[in-house]
Structure formats: C-alpha cells, structure tokens
N, C-alpha and C positions, 0 to 999 in steps of 0.2 A: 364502470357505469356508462349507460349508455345514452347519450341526450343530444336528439336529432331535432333542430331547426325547421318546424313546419308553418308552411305558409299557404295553407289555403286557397288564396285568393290568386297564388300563381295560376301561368295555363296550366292545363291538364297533362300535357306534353312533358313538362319540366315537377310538376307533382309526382307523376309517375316513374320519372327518372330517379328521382329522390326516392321514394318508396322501392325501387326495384336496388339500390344502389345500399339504403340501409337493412332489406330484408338478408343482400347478401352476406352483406357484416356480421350480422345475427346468427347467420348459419353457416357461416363459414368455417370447417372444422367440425360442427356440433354433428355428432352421430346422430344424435336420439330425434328421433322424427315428432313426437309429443312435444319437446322444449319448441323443435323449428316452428312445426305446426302454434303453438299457444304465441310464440312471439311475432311470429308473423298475423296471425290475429290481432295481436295486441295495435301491431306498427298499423294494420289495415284500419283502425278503428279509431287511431291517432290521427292516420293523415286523413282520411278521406271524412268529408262531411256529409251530414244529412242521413247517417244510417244509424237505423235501429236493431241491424243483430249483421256478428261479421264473425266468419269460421271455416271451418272446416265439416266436410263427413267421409270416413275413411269406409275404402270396401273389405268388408269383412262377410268368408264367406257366404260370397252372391248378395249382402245387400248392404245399404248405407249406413253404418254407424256415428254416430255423434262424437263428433272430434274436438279440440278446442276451439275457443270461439270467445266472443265478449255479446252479452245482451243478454235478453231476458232465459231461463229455462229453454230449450227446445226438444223439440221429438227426438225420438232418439234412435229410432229406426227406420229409415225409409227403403220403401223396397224398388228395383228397377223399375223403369218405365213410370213409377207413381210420382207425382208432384212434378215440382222445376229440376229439383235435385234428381230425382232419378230419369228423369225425361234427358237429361244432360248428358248421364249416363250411358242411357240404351242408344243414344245417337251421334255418343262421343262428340260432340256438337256445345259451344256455347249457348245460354238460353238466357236470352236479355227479354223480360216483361213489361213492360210498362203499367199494365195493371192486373194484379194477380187477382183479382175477383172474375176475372175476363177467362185466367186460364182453366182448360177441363183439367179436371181433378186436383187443384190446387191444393195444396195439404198448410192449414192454416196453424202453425205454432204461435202466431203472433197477432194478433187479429189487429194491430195496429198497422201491421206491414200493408203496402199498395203496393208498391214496385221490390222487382229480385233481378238478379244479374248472380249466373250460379256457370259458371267453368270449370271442365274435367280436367283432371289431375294425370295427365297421360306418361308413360313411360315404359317405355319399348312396345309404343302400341296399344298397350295394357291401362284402363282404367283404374287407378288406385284412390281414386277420391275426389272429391269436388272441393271446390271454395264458393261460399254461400254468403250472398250480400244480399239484404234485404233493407229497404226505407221506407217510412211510412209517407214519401213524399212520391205521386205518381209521376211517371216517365223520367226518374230520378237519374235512371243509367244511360249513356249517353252510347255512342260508335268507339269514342276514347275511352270510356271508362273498360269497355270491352275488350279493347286491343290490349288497354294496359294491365288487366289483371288476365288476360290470355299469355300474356310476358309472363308473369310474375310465376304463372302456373307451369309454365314451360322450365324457370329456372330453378321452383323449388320442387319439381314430381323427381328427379331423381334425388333429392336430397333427402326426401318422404319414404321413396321404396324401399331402404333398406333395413 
C-alpha cells in the first residue's frame, strides 16, 4: 500500500519534489506503461489542487489518443496541431493557458475547464504523449507548476516508451 503525506499548502518547489519522488516509487520497476500512466494520474490529482481533469494522451499512429486520467469523460482523439494538446505536440513545446476560451481552436471536453497546462512526453527526441491538466480556475498554472510537471515528464517518457 501506498499512502503519501500531501500537503498542499507547502511551496510549490517542495510539492513538486514530493510528487516527482512518489511518482518514482510508483514506477519504479512497473513495465506496463497503462499502470504508470493511470498512477501517475491518480498521484497528479492527489497532490495538486484546484484541477478538474488530470492525464494523459498517448501518440498513436500520428494522433493523440486518450490515456489514463481522473475527471470527467474526455475526447478521445486529438489530432496534431488541434487544441492545447496537439499544439504541444506539433511544437514539442510546453503549452501553459491561462484562459482557454482565449485559445484558437480550443477543443472544449469540459466546458467548465478556464485554464490547461498540457507538456510533451519526449523520448529520444520522439513525442510519445502529453500530460494534460486543466482547472476551471483561470491563470491556475503558474512558471512552477510548469517546470515541475516538465520534470515529471522528463522522468516518466522513458518509462511510458516501452
């Protein structure tokens, strides 16, 4: 059993560390990229507040499919270039919103969602997926919230590639 001590109201600096320190745990050993992908959803949705949809979209065959995740139903296929999630994609680039009614071609699964914060899943170069945070609280993603779920994606894209 797994029962990590989250606190919230810590800085963002040492939140992060704890979320990057327990997603290792989680996938430490674990082959299957489904289990890592659904736990690390889970730990993302645990510590971090103020969000309404937390996951994944894996590339499949040139476009984004719908990976694990916690919150409402979502799309379930996004193609490059369209939305936050595929805009991330085609620029290998993180894509921090503050208000997605603001962005051209926003692809609305959630029509409560205001702000996203959606980072590529990189490994050997190679886009294999994004990690997709959305709040319905606008300018909710911060420069830290960035860096630190840039970390996290850094630590778990090769444990996703295989």
């Amino acid at each position: 059993m797994y029962d990590f001590a989250i606190d919230p109201t810590r800085p963002k600096t040492e939140l992060y560390g704890e979320l990057h320190s327990a997603a290792q745990a989680l996938t430490d050993g674990e082959p299957d990229s489904v289990a890592n992908m659904a736990n690390v959803a889970a730990l993302i949705w645990q510590f971090l507040p103020d969000l309404n949809w937390a996951g994944f979209y894996r590339m499949v065959e040139g476009e984004l499919v719908l990976g694990p995740f916690c919150g409402k139903p979502a799309c379930i296929r996004i193609p490059i270039g369209r939305g936050v999630c595929g805009k991330a994609v085609e620029t290998g680039v993180s894509q921090r919103v503050d208000d997605v009614h603001a962005f051209p071609g926003h692809i609305a699964c959630d029509a409560d969602s205001r702000s996203e914060l959606v980072v590529p899943l990189l490994n050997d170069g190679a886009c294999i997926g994004v990690i997709d945070l959305d709040s319905p609280v606008p300018s909710r993603f911060t420069a830290e919230d960035e860096t630190g779920i840039e970390k996290l994606a850094a630590l778990l894209a090769p444990k996703l590639a295989a």
